[in-house]
Structure formats: structure tokens, C-alpha cells
C-alpha positions as MATLAB code, in Angstrom:
seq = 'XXXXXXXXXXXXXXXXXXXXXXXXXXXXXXXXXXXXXXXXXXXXXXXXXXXXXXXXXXXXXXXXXXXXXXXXXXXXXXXXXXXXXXXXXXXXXXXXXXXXXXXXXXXXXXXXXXXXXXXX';
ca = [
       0.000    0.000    0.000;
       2.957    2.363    1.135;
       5.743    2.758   -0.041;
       9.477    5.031    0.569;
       8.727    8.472   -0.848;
       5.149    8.744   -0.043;
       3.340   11.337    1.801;
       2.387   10.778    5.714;
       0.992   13.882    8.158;
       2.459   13.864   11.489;
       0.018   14.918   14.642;
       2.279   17.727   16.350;
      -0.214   19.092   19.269;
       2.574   21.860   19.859;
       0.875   23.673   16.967;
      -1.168   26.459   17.867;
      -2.652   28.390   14.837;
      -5.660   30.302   15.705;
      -8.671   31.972   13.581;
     -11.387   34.047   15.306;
     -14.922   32.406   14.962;
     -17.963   34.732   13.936;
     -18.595   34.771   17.416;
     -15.134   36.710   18.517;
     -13.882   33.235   20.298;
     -10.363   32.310   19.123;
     -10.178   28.822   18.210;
      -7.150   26.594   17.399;
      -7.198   25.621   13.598;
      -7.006   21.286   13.958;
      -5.523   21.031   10.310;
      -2.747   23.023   11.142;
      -1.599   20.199   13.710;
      -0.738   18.001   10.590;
       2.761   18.146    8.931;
       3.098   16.372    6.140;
       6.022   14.411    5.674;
       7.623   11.549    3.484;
       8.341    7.863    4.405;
      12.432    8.212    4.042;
      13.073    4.438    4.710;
      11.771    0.886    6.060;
      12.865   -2.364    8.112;
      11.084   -5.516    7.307;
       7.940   -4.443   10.188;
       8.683   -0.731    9.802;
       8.091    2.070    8.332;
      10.823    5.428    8.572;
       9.710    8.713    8.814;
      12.853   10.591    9.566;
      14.402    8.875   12.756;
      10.832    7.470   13.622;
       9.807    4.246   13.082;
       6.164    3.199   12.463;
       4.500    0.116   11.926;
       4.165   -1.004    8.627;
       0.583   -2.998    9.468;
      -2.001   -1.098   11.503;
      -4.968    0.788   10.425;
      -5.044    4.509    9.334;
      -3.659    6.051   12.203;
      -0.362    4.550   13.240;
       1.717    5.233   16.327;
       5.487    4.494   17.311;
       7.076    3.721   20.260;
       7.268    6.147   23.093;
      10.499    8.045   22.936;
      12.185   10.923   24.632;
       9.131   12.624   23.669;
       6.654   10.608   24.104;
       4.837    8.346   21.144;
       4.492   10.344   17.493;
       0.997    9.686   15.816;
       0.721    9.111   11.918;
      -1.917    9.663    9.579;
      -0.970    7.320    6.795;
      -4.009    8.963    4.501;
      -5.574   12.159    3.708;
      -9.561   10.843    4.513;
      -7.832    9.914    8.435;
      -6.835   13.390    8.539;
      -9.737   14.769    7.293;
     -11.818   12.882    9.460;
      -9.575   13.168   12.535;
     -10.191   17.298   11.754;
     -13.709   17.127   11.850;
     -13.859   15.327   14.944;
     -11.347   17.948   16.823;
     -13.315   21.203   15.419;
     -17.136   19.898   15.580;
     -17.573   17.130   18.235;
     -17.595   19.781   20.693;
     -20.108   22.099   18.713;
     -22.588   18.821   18.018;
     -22.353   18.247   21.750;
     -23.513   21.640   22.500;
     -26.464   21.842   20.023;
     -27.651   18.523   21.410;
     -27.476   19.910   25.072;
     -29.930   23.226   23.913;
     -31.880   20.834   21.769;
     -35.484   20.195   22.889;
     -36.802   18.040   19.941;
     -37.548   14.642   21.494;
     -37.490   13.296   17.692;
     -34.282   14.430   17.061;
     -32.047   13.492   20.841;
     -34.252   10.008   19.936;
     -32.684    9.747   16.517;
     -29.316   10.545   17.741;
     -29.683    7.873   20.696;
     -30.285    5.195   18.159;
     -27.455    6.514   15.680;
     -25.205    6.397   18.667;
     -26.272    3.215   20.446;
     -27.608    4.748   23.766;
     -30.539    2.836   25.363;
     -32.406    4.854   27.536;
     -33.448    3.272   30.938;
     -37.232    3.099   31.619;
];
């Protein structure tokens, strides 16, 4: 699937780019926590991104071992950073409409969507 040369983005939480929200609230821009960078190397189980080593077999979001650091995430495709960028600057906003939302059709739909069974 992978191979040396190909583009990876790196999760760096460091990052703080903000933009100011129609509301006057600054808010950190999540896509500007992902650096792309290219796989420079491999070992037969691992990828190398720079002096990192991730694991060739995993699922869309990869992670190496903790080092001085700590661990370094990887996004080995665009859609997981797309979707991992939706999740950072709207979970929080979808949680807050649902908590002002008085439409016992609609909390009911989301319930079922999200597997919640109410007790009663």
C-alpha cells in the first residue's frame, strides 16, 4: 500500500494556529496540527519517517514507540486526517447543540445513531 517516498501527516499538538470564529472566540485551527512528511526508509515491520519508526501494518492512524518525547501519531491517509479534523473542530459544537436541543425526535434519533438505550 505504502511505499518510501510517499506522503504521511504527522500529529504535532505543539501547533497552535488560531482563527477568530464569527462569534469573537479564538479557536485553534485542527488542520494546522498536521505536517506532512515523506516515508524516508523501512525495516522488514517498519516504516521510517525521519528517525521514527512506524508500523508497517495497523490501520489509518499509526503510532510508534514512546520516545524521549513521548509516542508520534501518523496519519498514513488524507480521509484519516480529514476525518480526525472534523472530529477535533465539531464534536464539541454537536455536543452543545444537542445539550440546547429540545426536539424529542431528534435526541431520539441521535440515541439510536449512537447506540444509547435509555433506561425506563
Amino acid at each position: 500500500m505504502h511505499k518510501v517516498g510517499d506522503t504521511v501527516w504527522v500529529f504535532d499538538d505543539n501547533v497552535r494556529r488560531f482563527r477568530v470564529d464569527a462569534n469573537g472566540e479564538a479557536r485553534v485551527i485542527a488542520s494546522e496540527k498536521f505536517r506532512p512528511r515523506s516515508i524516508t526508509g523501512e525495516t522488514s515491520r517498519s516504516w521510517l519517517i525521519g528517525n521514527v519508526k512506524i508500523p508497517k501494518h495497523g490501520g489509518p492512524v499509526r503510532t510508534s514507540a514512546a520516545g524521549r518525547w513521548g509516542a508520534t501519531i501518523v496519519y498514513m491517509t488524507q480521509e484519516a486526517v480529514d476525518d480526525e479534523v472534523f472530529r477535533r473542530e465539531h464534536r464539541h459544537r454537536i455536543v452543545r447543540a444537542l445539550e440546547t436541543c429540545g426536539d424529542v425526535a431528534v435526541l431520539r434519533q441521535v440515541a439510536a445513531l449512537v447506540g444509547y438505550k435509555a433506561e425506563e
